[in-house]
C-alpha positions as CSV (number, residue, x, y, z in Angstrom):
1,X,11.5,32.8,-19.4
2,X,11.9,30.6,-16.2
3,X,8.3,31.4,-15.7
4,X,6.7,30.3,-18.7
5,X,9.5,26.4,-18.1
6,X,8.1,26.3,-14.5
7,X,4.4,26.8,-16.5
8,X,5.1,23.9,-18.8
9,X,7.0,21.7,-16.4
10,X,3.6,22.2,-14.2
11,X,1.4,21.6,-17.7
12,X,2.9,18.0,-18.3
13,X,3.4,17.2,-14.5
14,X,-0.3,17.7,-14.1
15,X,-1.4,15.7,-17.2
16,X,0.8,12.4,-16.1
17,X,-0.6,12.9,-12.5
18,X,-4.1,13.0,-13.5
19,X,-4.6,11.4,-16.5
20,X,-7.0,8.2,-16.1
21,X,-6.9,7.6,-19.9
22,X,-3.8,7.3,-21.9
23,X,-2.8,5.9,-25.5
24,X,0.7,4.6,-27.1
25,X,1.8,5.0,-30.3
26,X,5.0,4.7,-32.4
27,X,6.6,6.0,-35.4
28,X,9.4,5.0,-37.2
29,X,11.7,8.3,-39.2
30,X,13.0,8.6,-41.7
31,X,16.8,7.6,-40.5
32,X,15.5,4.6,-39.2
33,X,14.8,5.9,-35.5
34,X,11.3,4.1,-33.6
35,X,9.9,7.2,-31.9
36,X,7.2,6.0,-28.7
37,X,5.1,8.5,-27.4
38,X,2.4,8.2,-24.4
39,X,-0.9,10.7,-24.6
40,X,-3.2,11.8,-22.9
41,X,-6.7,13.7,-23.9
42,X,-6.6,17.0,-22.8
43,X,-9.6,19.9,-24.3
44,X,-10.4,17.7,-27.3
45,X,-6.3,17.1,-28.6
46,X,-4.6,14.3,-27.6
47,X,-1.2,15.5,-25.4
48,X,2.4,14.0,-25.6
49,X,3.1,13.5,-21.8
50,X,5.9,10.8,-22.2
51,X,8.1,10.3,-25.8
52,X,11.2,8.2,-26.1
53,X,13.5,8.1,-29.5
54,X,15.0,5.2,-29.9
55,X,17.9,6.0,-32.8
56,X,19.0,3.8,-35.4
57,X,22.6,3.5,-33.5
58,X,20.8,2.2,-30.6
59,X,20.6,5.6,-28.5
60,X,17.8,5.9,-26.0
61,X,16.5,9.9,-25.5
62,X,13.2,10.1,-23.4
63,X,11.3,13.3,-22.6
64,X,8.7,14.1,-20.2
65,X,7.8,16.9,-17.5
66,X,11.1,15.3,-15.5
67,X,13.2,16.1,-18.4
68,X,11.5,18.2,-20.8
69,X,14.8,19.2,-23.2
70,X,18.6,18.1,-23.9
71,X,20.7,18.7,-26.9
72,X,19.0,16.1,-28.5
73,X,15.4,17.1,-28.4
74,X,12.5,17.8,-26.1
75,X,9.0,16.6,-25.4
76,X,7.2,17.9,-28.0
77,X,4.7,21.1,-27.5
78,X,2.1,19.6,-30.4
79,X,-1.0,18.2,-30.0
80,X,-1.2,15.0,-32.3
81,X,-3.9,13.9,-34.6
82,X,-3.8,9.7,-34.5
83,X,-6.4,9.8,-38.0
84,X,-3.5,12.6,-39.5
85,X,-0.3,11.9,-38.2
86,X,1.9,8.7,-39.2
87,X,1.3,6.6,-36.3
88,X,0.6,2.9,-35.4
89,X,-1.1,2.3,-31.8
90,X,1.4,0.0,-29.7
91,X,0.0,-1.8,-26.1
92,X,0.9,0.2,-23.0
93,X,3.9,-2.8,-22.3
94,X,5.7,-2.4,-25.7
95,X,5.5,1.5,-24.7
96,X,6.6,0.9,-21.1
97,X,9.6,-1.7,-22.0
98,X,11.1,1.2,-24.0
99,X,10.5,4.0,-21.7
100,X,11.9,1.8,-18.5
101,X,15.3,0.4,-20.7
């Protein structure tokens, strides 16, 4: 099991490192949280790297390969679909003054 983490954690770290193209969108649920998430392209899907829920009592949770899991969530391990998935494209700043608060 640690193997397969240290594989993941590796995964993500690599994507963030590397990644010379990335894309921000947000989401809002349906308790009234804003979800942020930063992508990447990786083999033809578009790869969570960074996401930050930001809860409707004002609680800040972010994920990436530095903190991939708490008892409140994790980064998430699906690829997303921007044309299928409920998702509005946000500037890298709006993205980044969430992330960084």
């Amino acid at each position: 099991m640690e193997r397969i983490r240290a594989e993941t954690l590796a995964y993500f770290r690599s994507l963030d490192e590397n990644a010379t193209l990335r894309h921000h969108f947000r989401h809002a649920d349906e308790e009234g949280g804003l979800w942020y998430i930063e992508v990447v392209p990786d083999r033809s899907e578009l790869i969570v790297i960074k996401q930050a829920e930001l809860t409707s009592a004002g609680r800040l949770h972010r994920y990436s390969w530095e903190h991939l899991e708490d008892e409140h969530g994790g980064l998430t391990d699906q690829a997303i679909d921007p044309d299928e998935d409920p998702l509005e494209a946000i500037p890298a700043e709006e993205f980044q003054r969430v992330w960084t608060r």
